[in-house]
PQR file with spaces between the fields and no chain letter, atoms N, CA, C, O and H, PARSE charges and radii, in Angstrom:
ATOM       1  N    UNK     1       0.817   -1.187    0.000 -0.4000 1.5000
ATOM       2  CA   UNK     1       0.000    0.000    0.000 -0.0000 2.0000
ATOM       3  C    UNK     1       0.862    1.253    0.000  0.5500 1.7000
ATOM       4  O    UNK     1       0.530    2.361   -0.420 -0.5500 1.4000
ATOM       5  N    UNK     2       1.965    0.914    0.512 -0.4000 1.5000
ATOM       6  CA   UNK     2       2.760    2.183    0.184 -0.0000 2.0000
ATOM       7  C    UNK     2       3.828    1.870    1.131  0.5500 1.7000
ATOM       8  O    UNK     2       3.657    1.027    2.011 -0.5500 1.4000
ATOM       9  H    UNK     2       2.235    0.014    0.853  0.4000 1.0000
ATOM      10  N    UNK     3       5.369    2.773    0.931 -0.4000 1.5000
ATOM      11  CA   UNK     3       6.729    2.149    0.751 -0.0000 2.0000
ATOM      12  C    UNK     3       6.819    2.104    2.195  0.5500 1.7000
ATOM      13  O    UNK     3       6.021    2.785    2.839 -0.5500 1.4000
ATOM      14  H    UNK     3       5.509    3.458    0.216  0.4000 1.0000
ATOM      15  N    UNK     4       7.922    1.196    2.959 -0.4000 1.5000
ATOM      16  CA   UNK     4       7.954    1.270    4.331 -0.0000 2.0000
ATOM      17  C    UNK     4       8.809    1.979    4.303  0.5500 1.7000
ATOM      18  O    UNK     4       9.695    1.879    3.455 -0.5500 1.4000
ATOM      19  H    UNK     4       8.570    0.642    2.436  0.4000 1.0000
ATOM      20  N    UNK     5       8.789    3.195    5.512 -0.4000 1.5000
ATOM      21  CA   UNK     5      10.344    4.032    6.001 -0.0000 2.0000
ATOM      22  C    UNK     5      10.088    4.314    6.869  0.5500 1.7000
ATOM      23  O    UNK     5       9.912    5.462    7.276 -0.5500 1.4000
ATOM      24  H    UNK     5       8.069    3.277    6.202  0.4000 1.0000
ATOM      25  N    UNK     6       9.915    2.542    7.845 -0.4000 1.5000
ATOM      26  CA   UNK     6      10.102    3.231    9.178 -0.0000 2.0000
ATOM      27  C    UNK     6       9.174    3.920   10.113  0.5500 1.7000
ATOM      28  O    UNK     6       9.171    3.833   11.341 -0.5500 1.4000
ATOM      29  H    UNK     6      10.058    1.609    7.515  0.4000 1.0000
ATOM      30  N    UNK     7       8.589    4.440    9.545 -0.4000 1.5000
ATOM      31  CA   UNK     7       8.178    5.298   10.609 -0.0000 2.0000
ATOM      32  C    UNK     7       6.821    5.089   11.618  0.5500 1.7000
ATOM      33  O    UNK     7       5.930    4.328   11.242 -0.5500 1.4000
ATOM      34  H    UNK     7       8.592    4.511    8.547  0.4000 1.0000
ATOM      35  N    UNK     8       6.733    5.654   12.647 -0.4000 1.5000
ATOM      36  CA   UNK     8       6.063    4.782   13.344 -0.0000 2.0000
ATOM      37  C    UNK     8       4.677    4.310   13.117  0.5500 1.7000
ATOM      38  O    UNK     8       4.167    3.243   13.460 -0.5500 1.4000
ATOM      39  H    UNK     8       7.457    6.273   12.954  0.4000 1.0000
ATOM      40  N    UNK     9       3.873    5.884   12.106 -0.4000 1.5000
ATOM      41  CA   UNK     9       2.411    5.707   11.506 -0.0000 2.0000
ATOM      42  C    UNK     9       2.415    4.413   10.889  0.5500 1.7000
ATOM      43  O    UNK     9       1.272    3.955   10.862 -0.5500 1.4000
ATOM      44  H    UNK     9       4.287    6.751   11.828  0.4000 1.0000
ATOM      45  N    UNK    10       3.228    3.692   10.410 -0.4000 1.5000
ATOM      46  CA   UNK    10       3.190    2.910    9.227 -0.0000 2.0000
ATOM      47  C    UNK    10       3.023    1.208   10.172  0.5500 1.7000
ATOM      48  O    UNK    10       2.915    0.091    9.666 -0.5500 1.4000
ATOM      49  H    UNK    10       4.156    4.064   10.431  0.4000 1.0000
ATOM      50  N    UNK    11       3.053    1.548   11.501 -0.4000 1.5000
ATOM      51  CA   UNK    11       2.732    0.146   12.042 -0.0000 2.0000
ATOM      52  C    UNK    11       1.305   -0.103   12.260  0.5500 1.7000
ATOM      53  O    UNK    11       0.588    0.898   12.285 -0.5500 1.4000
ATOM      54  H    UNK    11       3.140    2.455   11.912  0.4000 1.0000
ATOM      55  N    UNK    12       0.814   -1.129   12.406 -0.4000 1.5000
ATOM      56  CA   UNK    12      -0.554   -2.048   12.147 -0.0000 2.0000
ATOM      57  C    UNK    12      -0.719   -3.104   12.495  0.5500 1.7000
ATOM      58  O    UNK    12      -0.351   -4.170   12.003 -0.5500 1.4000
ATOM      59  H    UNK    12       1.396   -1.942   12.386  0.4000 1.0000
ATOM      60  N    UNK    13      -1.566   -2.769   13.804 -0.4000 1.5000
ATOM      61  CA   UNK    13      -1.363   -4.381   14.503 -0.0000 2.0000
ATOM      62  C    UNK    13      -3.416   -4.830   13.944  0.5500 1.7000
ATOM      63  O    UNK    13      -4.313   -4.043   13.641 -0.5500 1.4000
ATOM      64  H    UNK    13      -1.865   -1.903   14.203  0.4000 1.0000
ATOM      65  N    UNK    14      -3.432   -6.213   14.023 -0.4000 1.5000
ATOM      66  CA   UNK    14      -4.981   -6.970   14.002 -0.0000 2.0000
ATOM      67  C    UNK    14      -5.115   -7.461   14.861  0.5500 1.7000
ATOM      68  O    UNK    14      -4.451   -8.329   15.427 -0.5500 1.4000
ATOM      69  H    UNK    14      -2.704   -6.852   14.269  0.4000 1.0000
ATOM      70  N    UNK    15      -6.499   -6.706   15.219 -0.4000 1.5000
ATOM      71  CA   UNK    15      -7.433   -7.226   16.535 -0.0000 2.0000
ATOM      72  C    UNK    15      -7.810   -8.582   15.591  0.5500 1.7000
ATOM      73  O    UNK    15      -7.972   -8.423   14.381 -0.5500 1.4000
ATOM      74  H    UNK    15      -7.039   -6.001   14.759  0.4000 1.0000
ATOM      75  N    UNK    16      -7.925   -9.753   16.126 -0.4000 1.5000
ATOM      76  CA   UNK    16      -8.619  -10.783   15.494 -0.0000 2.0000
ATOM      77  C    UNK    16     -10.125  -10.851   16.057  0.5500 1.7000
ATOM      78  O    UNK    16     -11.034  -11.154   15.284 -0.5500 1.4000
ATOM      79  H    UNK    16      -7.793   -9.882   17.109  0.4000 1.0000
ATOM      80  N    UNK    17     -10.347  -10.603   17.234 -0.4000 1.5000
ATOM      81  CA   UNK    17     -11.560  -10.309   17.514 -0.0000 2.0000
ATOM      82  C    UNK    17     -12.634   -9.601   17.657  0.5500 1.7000
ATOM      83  O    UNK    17     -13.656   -9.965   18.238 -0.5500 1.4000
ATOM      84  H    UNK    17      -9.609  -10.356   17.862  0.4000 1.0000
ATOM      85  N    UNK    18     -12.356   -8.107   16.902 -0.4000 1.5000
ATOM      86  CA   UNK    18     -13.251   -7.010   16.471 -0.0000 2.0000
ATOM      87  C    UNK    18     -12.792   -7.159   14.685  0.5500 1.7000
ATOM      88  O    UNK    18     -13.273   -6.699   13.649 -0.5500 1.4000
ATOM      89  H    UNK    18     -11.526   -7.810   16.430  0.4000 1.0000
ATOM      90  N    UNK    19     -12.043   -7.727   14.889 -0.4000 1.5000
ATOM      91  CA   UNK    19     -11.511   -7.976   12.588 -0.0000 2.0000
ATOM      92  C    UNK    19     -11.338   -6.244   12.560  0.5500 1.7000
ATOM      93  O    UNK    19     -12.230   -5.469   12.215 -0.5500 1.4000
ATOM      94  H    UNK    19     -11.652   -8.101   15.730  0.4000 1.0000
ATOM      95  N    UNK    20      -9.833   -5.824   13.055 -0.4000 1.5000
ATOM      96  CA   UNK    20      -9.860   -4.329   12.764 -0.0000 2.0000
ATOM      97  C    UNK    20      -8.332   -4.458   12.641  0.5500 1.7000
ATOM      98  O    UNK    20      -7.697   -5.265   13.319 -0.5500 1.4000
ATOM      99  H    UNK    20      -9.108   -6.453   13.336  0.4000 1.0000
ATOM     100  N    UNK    21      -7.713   -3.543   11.655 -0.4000 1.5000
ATOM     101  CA   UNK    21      -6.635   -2.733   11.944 -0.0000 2.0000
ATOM     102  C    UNK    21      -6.319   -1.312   12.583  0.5500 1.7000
ATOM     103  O    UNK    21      -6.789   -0.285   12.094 -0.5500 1.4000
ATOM     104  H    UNK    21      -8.229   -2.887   11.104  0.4000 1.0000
ATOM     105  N    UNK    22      -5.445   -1.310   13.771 -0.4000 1.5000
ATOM     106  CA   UNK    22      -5.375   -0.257   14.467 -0.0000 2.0000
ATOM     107  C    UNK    22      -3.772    0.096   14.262  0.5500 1.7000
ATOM     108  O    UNK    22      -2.866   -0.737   14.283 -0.5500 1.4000
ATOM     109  H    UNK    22      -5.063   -2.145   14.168  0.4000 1.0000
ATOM     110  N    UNK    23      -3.613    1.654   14.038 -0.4000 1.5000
ATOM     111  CA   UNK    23      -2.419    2.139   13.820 -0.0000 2.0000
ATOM     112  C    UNK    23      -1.589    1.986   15.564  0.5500 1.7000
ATOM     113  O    UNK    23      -2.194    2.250   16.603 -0.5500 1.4000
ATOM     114  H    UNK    23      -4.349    2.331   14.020  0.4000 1.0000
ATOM     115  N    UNK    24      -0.521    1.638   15.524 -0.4000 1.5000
ATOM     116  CA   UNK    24       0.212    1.238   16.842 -0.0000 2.0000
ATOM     117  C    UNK    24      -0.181    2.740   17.095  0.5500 1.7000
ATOM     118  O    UNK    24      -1.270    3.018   17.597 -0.5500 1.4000
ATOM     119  H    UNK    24      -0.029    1.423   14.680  0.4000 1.0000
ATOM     120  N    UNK    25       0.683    3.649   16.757 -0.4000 1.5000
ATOM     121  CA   UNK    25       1.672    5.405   17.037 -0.0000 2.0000
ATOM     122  C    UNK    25       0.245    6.258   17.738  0.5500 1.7000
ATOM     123  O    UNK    25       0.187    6.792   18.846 -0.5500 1.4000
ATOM     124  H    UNK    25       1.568    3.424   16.350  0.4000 1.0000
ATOM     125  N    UNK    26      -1.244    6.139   16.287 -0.4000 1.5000
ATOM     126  CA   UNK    26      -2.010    6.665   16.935 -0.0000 2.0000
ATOM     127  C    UNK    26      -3.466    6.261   17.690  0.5500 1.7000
ATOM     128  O    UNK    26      -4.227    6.948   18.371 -0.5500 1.4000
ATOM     129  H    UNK    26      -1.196    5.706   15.387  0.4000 1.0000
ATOM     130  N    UNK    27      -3.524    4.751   17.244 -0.4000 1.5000
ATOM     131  CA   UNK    27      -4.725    4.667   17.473 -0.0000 2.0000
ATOM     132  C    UNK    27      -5.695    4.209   17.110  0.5500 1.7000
ATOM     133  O    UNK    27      -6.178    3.160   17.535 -0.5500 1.4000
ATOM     134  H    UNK    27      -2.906    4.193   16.690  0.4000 1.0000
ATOM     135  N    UNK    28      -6.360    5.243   15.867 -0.4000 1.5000
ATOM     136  CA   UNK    28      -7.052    4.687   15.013 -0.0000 2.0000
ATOM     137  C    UNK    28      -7.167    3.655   13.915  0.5500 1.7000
ATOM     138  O    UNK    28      -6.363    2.775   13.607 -0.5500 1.4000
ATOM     139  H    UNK    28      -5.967    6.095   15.522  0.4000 1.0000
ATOM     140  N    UNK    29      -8.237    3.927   13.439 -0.4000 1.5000
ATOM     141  CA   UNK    29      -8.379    2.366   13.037 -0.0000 2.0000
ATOM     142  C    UNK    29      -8.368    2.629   11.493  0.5500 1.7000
ATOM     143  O    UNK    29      -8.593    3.726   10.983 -0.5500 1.4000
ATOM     144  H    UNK    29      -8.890    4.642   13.689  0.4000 1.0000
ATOM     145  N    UNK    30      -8.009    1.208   10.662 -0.4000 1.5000
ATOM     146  CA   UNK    30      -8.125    2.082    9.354 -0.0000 2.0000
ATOM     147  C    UNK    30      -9.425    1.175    8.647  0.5500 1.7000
ATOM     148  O    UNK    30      -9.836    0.043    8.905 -0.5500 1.4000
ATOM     149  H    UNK    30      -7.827    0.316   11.077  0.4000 1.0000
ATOM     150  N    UNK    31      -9.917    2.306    7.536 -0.4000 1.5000
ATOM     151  CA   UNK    31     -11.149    1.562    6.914 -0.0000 2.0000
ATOM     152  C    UNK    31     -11.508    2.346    5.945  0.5500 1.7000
ATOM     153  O    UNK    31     -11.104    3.506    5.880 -0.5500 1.4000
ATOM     154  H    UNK    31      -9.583    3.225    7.326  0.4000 1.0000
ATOM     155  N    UNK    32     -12.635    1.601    4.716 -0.4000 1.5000
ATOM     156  CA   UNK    32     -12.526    2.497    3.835 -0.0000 2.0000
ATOM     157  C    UNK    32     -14.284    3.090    3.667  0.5500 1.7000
ATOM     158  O    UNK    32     -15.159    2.331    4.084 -0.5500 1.4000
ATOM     159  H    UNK    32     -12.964    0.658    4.768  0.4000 1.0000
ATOM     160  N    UNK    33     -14.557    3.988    3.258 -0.4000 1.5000
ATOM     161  CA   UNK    33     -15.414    4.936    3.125 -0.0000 2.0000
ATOM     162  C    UNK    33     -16.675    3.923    2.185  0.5500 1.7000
ATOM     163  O    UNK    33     -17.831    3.699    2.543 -0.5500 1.4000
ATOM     164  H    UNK    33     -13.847    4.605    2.919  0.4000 1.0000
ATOM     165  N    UNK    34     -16.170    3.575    1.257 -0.4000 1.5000
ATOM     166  CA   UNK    34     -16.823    2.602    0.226 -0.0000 2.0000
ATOM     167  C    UNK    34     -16.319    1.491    0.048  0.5500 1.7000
ATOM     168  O    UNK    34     -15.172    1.716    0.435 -0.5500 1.4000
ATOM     169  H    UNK    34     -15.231    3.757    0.966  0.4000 1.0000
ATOM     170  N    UNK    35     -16.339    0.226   -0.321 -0.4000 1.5000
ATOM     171  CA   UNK    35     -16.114   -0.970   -0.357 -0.0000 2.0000
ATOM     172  C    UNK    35     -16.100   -1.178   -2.194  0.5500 1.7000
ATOM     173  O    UNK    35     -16.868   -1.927   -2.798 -0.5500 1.4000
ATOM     174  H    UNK    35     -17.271    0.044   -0.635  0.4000 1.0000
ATOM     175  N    UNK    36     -15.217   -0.464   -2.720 -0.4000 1.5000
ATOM     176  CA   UNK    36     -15.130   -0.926   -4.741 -0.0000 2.0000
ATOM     177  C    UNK    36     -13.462   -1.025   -4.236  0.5500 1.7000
ATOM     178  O    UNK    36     -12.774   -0.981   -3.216 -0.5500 1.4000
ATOM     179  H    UNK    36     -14.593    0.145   -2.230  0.4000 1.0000
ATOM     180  N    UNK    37     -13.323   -1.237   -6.131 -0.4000 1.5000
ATOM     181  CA   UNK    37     -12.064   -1.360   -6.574 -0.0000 2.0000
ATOM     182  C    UNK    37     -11.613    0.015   -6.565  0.5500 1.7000
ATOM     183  O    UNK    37     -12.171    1.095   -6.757 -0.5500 1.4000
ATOM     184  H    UNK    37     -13.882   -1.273   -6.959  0.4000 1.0000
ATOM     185  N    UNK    38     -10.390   -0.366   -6.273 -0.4000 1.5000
ATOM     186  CA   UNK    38      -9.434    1.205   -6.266 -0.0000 2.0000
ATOM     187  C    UNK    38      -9.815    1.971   -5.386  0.5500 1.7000
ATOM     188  O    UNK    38      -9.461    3.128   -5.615 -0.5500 1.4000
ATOM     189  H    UNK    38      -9.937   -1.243   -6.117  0.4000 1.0000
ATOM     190  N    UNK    39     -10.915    1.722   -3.623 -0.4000 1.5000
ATOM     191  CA   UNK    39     -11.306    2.241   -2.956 -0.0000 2.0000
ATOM     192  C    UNK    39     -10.242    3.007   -2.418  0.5500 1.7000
ATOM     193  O    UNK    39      -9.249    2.290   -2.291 -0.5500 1.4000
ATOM     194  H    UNK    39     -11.202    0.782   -3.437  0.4000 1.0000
ATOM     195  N    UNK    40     -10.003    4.432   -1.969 -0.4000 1.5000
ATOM     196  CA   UNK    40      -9.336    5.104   -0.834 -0.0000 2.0000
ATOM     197  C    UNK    40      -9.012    4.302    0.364  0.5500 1.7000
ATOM     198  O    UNK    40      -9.763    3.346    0.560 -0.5500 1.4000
ATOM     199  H    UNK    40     -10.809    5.015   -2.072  0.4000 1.0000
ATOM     200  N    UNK    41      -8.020    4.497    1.233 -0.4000 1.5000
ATOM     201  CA   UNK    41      -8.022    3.858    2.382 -0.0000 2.0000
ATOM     202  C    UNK    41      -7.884    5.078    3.410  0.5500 1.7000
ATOM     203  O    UNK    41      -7.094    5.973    3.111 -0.5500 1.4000
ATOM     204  H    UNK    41      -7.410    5.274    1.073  0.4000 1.0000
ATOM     205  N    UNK    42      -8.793    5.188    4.909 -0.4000 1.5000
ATOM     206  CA   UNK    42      -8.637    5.677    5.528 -0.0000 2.0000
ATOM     207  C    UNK    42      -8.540    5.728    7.201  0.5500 1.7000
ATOM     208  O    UNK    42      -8.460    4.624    7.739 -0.5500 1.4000
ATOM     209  H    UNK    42      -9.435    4.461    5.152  0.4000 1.0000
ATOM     210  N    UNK    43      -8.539    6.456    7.740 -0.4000 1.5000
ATOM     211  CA   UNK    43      -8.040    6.618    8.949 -0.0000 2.0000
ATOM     212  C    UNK    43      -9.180    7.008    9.844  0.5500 1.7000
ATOM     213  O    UNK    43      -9.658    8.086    9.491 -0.5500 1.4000
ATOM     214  H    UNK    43      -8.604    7.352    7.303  0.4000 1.0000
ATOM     215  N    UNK    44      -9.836    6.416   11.011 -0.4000 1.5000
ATOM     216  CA   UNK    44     -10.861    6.838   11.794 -0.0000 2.0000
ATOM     217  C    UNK    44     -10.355    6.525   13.562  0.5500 1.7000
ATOM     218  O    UNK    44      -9.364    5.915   13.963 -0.5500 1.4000
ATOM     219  H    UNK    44      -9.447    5.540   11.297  0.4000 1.0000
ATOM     220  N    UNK    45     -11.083    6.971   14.087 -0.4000 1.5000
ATOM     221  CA   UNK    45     -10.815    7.267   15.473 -0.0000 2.0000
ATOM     222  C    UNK    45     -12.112    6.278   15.955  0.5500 1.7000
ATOM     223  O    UNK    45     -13.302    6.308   15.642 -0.5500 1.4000
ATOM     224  H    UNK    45     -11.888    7.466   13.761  0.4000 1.0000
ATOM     225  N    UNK    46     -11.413    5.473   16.775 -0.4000 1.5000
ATOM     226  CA   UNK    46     -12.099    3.965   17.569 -0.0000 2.0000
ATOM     227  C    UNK    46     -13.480    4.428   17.564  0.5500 1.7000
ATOM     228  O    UNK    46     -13.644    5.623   17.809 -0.5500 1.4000
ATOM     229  H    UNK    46     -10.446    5.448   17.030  0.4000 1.0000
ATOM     230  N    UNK    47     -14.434    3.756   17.347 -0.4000 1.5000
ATOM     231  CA   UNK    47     -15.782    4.303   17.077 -0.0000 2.0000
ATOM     232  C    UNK    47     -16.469    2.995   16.518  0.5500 1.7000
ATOM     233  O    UNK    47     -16.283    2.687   15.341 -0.5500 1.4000
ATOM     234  H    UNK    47     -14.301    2.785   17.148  0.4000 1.0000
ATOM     235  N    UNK    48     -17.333    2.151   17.417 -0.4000 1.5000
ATOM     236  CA   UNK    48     -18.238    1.405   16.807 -0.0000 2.0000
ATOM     237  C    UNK    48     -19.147    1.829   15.865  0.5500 1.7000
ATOM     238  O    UNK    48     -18.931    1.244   14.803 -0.5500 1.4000
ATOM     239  H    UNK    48     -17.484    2.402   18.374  0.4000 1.0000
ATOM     240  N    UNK    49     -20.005    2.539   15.803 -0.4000 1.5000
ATOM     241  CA   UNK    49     -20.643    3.246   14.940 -0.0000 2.0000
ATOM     242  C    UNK    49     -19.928    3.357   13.727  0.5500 1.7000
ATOM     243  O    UNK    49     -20.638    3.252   12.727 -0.5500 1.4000
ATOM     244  H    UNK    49     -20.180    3.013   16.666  0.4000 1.0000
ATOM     245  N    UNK    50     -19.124    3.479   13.598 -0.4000 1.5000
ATOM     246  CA   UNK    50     -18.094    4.111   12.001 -0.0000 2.0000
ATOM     247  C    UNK    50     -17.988    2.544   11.140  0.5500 1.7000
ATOM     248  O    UNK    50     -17.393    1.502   11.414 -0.5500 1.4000
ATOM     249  H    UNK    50     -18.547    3.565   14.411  0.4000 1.0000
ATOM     250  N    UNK    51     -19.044    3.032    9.758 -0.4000 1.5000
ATOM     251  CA   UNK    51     -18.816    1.619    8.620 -0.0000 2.0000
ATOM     252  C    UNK    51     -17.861    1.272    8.092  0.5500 1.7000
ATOM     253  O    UNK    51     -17.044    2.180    8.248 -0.5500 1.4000
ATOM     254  H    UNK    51     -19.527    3.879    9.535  0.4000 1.0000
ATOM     255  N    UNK    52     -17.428    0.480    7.531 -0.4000 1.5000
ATOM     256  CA   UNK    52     -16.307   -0.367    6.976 -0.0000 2.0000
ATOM     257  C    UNK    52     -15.283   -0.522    7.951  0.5500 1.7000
ATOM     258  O    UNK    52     -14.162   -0.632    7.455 -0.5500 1.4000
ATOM     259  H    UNK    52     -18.092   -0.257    7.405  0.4000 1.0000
ATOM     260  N    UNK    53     -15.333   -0.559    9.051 -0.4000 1.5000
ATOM     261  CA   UNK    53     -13.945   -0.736    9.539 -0.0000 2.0000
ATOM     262  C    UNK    53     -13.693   -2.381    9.716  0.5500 1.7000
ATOM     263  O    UNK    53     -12.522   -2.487   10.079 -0.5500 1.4000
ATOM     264  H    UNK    53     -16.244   -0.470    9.454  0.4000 1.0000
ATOM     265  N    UNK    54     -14.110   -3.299    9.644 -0.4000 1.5000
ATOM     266  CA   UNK    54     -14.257   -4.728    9.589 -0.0000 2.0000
ATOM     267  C    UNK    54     -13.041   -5.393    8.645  0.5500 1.7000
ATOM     268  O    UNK    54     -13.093   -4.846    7.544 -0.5500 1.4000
ATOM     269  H    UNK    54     -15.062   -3.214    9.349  0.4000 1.0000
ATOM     270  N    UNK    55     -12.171   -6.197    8.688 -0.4000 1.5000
ATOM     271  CA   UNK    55     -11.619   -6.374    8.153 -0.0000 2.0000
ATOM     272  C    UNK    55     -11.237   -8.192    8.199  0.5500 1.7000
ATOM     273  O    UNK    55     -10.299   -8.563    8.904 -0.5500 1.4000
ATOM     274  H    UNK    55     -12.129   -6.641    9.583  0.4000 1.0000
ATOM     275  N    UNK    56     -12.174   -9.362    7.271 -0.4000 1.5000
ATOM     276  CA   UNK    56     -11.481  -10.597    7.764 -0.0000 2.0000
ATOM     277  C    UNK    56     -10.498  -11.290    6.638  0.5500 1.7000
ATOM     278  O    UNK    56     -10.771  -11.888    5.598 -0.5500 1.4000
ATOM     279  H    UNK    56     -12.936   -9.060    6.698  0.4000 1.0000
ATOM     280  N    UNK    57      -9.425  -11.014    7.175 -0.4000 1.5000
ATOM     281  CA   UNK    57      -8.401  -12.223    6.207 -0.0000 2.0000
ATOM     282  C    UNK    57      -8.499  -13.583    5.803  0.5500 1.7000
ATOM     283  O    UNK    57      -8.471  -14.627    6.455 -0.5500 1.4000
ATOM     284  H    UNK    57      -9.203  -10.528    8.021  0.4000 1.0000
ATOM     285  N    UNK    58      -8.627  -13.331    4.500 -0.4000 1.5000
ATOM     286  CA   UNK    58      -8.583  -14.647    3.594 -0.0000 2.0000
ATOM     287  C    UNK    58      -7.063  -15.242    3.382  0.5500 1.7000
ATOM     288  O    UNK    58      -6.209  -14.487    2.918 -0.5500 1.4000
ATOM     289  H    UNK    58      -8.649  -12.484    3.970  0.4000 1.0000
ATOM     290  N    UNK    59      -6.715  -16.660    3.739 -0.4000 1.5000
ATOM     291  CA   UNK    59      -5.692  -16.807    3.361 -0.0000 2.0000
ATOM     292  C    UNK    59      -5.662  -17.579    1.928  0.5500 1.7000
ATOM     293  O    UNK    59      -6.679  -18.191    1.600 -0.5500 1.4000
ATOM     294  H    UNK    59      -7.409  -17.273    4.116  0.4000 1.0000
ATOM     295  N    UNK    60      -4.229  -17.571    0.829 -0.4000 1.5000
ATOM     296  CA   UNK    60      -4.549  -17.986   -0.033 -0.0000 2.0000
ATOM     297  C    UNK    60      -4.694  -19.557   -0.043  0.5500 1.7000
ATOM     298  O    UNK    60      -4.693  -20.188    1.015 -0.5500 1.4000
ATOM     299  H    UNK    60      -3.403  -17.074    1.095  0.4000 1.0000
ATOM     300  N    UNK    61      -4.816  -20.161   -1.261 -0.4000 1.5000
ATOM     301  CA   UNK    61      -4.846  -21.550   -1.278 -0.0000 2.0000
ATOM     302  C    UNK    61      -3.429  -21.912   -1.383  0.5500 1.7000
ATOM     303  O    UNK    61      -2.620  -21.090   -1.813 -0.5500 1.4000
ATOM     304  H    UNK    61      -4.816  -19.649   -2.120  0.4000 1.0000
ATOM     305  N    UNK    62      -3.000  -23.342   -0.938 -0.4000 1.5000
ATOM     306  CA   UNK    62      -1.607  -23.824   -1.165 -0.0000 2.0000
ATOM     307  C    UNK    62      -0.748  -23.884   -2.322  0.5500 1.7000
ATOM     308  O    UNK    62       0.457  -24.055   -2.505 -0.5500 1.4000
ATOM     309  H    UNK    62      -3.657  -24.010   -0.588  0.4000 1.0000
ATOM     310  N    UNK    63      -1.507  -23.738   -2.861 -0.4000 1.5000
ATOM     311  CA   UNK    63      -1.919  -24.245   -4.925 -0.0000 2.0000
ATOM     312  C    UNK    63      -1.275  -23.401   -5.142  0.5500 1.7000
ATOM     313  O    UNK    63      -0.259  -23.690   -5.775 -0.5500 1.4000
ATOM     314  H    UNK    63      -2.486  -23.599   -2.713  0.4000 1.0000
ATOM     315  N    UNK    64      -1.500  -21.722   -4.712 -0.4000 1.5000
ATOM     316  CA   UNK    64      -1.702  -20.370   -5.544 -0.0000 2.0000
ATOM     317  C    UNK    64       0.009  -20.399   -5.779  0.5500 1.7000
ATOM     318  O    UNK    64       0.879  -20.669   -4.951 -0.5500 1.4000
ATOM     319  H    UNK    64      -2.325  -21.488   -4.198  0.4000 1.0000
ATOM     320  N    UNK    65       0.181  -19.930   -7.551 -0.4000 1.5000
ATOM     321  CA   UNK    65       1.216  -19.430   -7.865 -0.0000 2.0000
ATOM     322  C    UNK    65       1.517  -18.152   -8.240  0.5500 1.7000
ATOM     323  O    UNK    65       0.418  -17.602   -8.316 -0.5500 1.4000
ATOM     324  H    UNK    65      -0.526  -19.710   -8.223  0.4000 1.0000
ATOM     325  N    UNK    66       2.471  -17.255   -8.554 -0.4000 1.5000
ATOM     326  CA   UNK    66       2.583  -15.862   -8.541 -0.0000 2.0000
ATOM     327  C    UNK    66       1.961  -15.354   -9.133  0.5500 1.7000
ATOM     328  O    UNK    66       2.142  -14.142   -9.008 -0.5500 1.4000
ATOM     329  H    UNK    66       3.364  -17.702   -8.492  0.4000 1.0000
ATOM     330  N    UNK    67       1.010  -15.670  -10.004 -0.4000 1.5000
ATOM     331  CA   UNK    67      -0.282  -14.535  -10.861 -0.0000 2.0000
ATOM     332  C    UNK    67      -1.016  -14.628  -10.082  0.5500 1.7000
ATOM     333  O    UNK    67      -2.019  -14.087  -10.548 -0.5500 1.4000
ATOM     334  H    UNK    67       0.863  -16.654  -10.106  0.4000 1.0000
ATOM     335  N    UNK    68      -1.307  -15.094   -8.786 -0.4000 1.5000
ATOM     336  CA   UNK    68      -2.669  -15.429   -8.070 -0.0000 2.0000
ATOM     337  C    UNK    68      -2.771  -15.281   -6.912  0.5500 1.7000
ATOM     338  O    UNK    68      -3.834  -15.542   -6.348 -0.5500 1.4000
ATOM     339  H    UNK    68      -0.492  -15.533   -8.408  0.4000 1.0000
């Protein structure tokens, strides 16, 4: 999503049990506004109420080779 340098915004830990990413440095949580292709990604402040913040990881299949 964009280059690592370090810095501390750029860490991201997963709650597995609310399915959220929360920025370590500040806090919030990240999520996106709309759910398409090429959606924005953004930044919200802990808030049940606030949509898309849900996030559950799919892992790939064993199979999958580098186009996939």
């Amino acid at each position: 999503m964009y280059k690592d340098l370090g810095m501390p915004n750029q860490h991201w830990l997963y709650n597995s049990v609310h399915k959220t990413w929360i920025n370590e440095h500040s806090g919030d949580i990240i999520g996106l506004e709309d759910f398409n292709f090429d959606a924005n990604v953004h930044t919200y402040v802990k808030d049940d109420d606030t949509p898309n913040l849900k996030w559950a990881i799919e892992y790939c299949e064993d199979d999958h080779d580098h186009l996939h």
